[in-house]
C-alpha positions in Angstrom: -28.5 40.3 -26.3 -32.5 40.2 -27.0 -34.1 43.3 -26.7 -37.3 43.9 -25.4 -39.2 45.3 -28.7 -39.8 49.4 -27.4 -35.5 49.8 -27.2 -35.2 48.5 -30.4 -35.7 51.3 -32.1 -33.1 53.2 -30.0 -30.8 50.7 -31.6 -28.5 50.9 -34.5 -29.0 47.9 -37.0 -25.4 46.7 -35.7 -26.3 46.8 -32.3 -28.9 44.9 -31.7 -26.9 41.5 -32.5 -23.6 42.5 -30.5 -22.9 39.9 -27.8 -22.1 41.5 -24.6 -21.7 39.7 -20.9 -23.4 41.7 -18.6 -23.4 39.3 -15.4 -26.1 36.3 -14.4 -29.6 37.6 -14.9 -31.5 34.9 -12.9 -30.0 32.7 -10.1 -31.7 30.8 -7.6 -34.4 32.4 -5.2 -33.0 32.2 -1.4 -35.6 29.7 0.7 -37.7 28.7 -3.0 -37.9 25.0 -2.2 -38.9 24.8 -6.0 -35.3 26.4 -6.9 -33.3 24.9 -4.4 -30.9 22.7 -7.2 -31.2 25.0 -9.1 -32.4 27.3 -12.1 -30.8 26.5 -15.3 -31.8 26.3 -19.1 -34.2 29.5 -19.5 -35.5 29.9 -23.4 -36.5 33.8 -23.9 -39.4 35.3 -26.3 -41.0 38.0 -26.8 -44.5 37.9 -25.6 -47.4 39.9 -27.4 -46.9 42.6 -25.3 -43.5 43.5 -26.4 -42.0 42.1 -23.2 -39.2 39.4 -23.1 -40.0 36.3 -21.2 -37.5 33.7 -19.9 -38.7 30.2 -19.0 -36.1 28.4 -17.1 -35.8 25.2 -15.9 -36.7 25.3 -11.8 -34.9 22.3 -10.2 -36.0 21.3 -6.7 -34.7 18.4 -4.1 -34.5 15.1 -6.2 -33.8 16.5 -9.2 -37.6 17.8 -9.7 -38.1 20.0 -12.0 -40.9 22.5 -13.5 -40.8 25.3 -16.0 -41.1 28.7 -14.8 -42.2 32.0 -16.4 -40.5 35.3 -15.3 -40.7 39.0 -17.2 -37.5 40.4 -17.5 -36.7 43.6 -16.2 -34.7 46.5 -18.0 -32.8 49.7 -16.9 -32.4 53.3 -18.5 -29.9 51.9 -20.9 -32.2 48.9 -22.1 -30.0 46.7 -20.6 -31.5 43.9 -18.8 -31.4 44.1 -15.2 -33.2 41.6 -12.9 -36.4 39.4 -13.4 -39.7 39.3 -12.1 -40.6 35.9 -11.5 -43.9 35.0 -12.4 -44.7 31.5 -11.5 -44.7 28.1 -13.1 -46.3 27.1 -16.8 -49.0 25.1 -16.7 -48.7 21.7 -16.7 -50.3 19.9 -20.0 -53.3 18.3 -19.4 -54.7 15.0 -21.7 -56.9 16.0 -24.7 
């Protein structure tokens, strides 16, 4: 489990690598054309801010598919809980 950096202090040395399944985090948005086959893949970091960030692959109809940003959202317990989606990364653009 990752963390976000302000509950890592709470955390014994031991704990903050112990793998533990808590449930999916991120499943597809209901009526999101741009997640409608899908939202698979996400790599996770922490941003400057201390926060964790998930960018998963968004699949849409014909196998289309973008990279989205979304903050990841954490209870009491420092236990991830939900995401807050926060759009889609910026396509690269020719030098």
């Amino acid at each position: 489990m990752i963390y976000p950096s302000k509950c890592l202090a709470s955390r014994e040395a031991d704990e903050r690598f112990k793998l533990q399944r808590l449930g999916m985090l991120m499943e597809p948005e209901s009526g999101n054309p741009q997640e409608m086959e899908g939202v698979v893949n996400p790599a996770a970091a922490h941003g400057p801010d201390g926060e964790l960030y998930l960018f998963p692959r968004l699949t849409a109809l014909g196998n289309y598919s973008r990279i989205g940003i979304a903050r990841v959202r954490f209870n009491e317990a420092c236990d991830p809980a939900g995401v807050e989606r926060l759009g889609i990364a910026p396509e690269p653009e020719a030098a």
